[in-house]
N, C-alpha and C positions, 0 to 999 in steps of 0.2 A: 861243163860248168852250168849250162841251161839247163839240162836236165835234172842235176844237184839240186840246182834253184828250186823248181818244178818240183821236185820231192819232196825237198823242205817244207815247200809252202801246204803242199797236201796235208802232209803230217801235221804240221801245226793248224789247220784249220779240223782235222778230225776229232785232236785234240781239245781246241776248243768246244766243238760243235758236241762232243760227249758230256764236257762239263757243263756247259749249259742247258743243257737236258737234264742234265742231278739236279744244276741247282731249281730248275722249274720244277721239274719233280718235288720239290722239297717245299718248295714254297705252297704248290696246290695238297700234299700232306699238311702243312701247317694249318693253313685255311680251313681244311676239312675237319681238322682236331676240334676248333672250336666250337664248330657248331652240334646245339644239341638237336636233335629229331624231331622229327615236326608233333609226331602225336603226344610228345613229351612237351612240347612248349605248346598246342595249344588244351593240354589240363593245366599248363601253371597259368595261360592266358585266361581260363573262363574262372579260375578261381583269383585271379587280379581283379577281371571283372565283376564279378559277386562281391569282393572288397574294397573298392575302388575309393573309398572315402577315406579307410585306414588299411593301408596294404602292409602290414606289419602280420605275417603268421605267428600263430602261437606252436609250442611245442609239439602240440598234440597234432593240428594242422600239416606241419612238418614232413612230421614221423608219416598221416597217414599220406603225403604227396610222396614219400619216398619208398612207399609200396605200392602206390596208383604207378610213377614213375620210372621205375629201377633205379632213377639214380641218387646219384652219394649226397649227404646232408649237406657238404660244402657247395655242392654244383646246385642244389636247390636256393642255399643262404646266398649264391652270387647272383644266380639269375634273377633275384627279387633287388638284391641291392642295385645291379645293373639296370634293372626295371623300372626301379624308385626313382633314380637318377636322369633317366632319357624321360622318363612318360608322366610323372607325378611332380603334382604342387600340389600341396600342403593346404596352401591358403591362397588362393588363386587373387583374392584381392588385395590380401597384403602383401603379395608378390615384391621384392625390389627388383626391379632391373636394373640393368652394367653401370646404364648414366647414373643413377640414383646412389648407389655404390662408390663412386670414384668420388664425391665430396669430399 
C-alpha cells in the first residue's frame, strides 16, 4: 500500500512539474512576442524626438520608417499610439488631472 502511495505521488508530481514548465514556457514566449528590437525602437525613438511637439507621422514618414525598420505599417501605427499615450501631453499647461476631472 506504501509503496502504491509512493508511486502515486511521484507520478503526480512529474505530471505536474511538466506542465508547469509549458505553462512558464508559454508565458516567457508571450513576453518575448511583444517586444519590438531595440535598433528598431530606438529609429522610432530619435524620430519621436526630432517630433516631440507633434508626434503625429505623416504618410510619407511612415512608409520611409517601414523600410528604415522592416516592420509592418500596423506595428509602426501602434508603437506611436502607445507612445503618444505613456510619454506625451499635448498641452502640458492645460493638462487636467484625475482631481480636476471627477467634478
Amino acid at each position: 500500500m506504501e509503496r502504491v502511495r509512493k508511486e502515486l505521488k511521484h507520478e503526480l508530481k512529474q505530471d505536474y512539474k511538466d506542465k508547469i514548465v509549458d505553462i512558464r514556457e508559454e508565458i516567457l514566449r508571450k513576453r518575448r512576442a511583444g517586444k519590438l528590437p531595440g535598433d528598431t525602437t530606438s529609429l522610432l525613438k530619435a524620430w519621436w524626438q526630432t517630433h516631440s511637439k507633434w508626434p503625429y507621422p505623416t504618410e510619407e514618414d511612415k512608409a520611409r520608417l517601414v523600410q528604415e525598420t522592416g516592420l509592418q505599417l500596423k506595428q509602426i501605427n501602434n508603437w506611436f499610439i502607445n507612445q503618444r499615450k505613456r510619454n506625451w501631453h499635448s498641452s502640458p499647461s492645460g493638462s487636467t488631472s484625475k482631481s480636476k476631472r471627477k467634478k
